[in-house]
ZALO-596355 format. One record per residue: residue in one letter; x, y, z of N, C-alpha, C, O in turn. Coordinates in steps of 0.2 Angstrom, whole numbers, padded with zeros to 4 digits, always signed. Example, Ala and Ser with C-alpha at 12.3 -4.5 7.8 and 13.67 -1.06 7.14 Angstrom:
BEGIN
A+0066-0028+0039+0062-0022+0039+0066-0016+0039+0071-0017+0042 S+0064-0011+0035+0068-0005+0036+0064+0000+0039+0067+0006+0040 
end
This chain:
BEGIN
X-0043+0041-0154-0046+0047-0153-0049+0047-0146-0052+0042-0144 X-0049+0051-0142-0051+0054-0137-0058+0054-0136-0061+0055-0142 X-0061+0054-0130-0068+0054-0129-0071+0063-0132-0077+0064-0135 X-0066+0067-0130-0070+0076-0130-0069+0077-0140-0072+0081-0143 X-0066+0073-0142-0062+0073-0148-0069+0072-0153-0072+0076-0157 X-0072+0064-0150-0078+0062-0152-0086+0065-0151-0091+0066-0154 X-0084+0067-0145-0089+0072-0143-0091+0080-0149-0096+0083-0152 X-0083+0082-0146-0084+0088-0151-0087+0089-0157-0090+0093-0160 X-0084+0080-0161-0083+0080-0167-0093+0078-0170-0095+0080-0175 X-0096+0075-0165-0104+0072-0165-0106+0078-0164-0110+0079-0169 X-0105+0085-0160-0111+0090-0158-0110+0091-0167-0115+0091-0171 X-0103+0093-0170-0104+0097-0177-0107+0093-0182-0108+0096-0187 X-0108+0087-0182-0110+0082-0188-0119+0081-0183-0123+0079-0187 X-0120+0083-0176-0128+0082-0176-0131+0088-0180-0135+0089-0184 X-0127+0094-0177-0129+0102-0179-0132+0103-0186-0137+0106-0189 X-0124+0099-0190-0125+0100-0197-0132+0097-0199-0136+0100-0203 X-0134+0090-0195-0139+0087-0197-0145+0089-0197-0149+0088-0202 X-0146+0092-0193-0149+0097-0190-0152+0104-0194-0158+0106-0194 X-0147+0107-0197-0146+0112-0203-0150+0108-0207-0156+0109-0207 X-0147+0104-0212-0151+0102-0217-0157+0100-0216-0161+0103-0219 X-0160+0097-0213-0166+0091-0210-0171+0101-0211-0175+0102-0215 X-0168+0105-0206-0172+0110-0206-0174+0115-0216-0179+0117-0219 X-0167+0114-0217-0168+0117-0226-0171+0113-0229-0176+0116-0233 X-0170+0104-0228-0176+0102-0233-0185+0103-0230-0189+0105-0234 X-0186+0102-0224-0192+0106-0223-0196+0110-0225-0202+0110-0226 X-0192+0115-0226-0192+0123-0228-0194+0123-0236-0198+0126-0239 X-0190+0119-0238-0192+0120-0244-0198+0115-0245-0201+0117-0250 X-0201+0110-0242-0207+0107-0240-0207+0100-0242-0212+0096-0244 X-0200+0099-0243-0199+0091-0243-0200+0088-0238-0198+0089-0233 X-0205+0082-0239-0208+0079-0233-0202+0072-0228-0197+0068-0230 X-0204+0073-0222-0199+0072-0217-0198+0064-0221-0193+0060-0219 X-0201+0062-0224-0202+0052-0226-0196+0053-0233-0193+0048-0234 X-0195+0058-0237-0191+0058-0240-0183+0059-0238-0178+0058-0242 X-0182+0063-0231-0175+0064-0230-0175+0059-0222-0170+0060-0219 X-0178+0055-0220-0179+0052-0212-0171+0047-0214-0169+0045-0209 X-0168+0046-0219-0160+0044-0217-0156+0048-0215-0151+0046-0212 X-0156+0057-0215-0152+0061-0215-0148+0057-0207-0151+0054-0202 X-0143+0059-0207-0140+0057-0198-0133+0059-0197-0130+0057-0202 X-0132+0060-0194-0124+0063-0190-0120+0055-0189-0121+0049-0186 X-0115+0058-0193-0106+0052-0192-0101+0055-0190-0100+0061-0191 X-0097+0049-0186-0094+0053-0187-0086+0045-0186-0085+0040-0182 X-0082+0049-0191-0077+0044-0192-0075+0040-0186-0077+0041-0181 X-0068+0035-0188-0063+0033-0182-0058+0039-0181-0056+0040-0175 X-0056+0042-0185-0050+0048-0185-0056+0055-0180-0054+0059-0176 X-0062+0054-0182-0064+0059-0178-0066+0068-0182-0067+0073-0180 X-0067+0064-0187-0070+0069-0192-0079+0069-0194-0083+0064-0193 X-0082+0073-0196-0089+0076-0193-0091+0074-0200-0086+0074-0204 X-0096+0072-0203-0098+0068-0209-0107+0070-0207-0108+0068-0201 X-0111+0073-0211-0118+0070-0212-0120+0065-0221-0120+0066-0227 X-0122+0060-0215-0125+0054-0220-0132+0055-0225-0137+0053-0222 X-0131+0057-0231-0139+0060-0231-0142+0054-0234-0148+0055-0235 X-0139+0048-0236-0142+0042-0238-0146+0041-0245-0143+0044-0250 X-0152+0038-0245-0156+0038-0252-0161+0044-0252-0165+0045-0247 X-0161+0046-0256-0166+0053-0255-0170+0053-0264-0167+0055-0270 X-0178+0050-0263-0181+0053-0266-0179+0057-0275-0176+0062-0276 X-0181+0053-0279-0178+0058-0285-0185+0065-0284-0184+0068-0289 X-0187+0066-0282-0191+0071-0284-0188+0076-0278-0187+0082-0279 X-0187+0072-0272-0185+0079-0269-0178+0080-0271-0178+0086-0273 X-0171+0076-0273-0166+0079-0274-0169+0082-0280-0163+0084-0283 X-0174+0085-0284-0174+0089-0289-0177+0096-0285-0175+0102-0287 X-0180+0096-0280-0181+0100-0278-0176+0104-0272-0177+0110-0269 X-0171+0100-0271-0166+0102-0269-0160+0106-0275-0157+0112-0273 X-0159+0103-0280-0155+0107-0284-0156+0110-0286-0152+0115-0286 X-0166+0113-0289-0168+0121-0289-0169+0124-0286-0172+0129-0286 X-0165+0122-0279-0165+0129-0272-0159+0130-0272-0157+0136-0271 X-0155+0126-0274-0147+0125-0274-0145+0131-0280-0139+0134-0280 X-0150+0131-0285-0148+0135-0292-0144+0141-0290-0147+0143-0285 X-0139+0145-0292-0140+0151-0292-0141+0154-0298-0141+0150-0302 X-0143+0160-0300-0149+0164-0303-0143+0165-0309-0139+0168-0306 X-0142+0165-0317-0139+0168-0322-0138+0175-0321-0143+0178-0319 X-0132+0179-0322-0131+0185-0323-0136+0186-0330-0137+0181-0333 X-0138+0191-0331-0142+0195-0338-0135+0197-0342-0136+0199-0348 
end
């Protein structure tokens, strides 16, 4: 893999990081339960976020955001 290859491939696995790190705050997950979140990125050169061990109470608080809402 090429250096622009790995580069490119880091801005989109930091960005992603970046994304999420900001949705769990939002929802007011505290930064002590997500602080493993972090940008990978393979030997092939593929974009990976590692979100590690995460809290049962926040991943609960993650799948009722994640819900989407029953049709009536």
């Amino acid at each position: 893999m090429d250096m622009q290859t790995w580069r490119d491939a880091r801005t989109q696995a930091t960005d992603a990081t970046e994304s999420i790190r900001a949705a769990l705050a939002a929802l007011g997950v505290p930064e002590s339960a997500w602080s493993s979140v972090r940008p990978v990125v393979t030997h092939t050169g593929q974009a990976y976020v590692h979100l590690g061990m995460i809290r049962a109470d926040a991943v609960e608080q993650i799948a009722e955001a994640l819900r989407v809402p029953s049709a009536p």
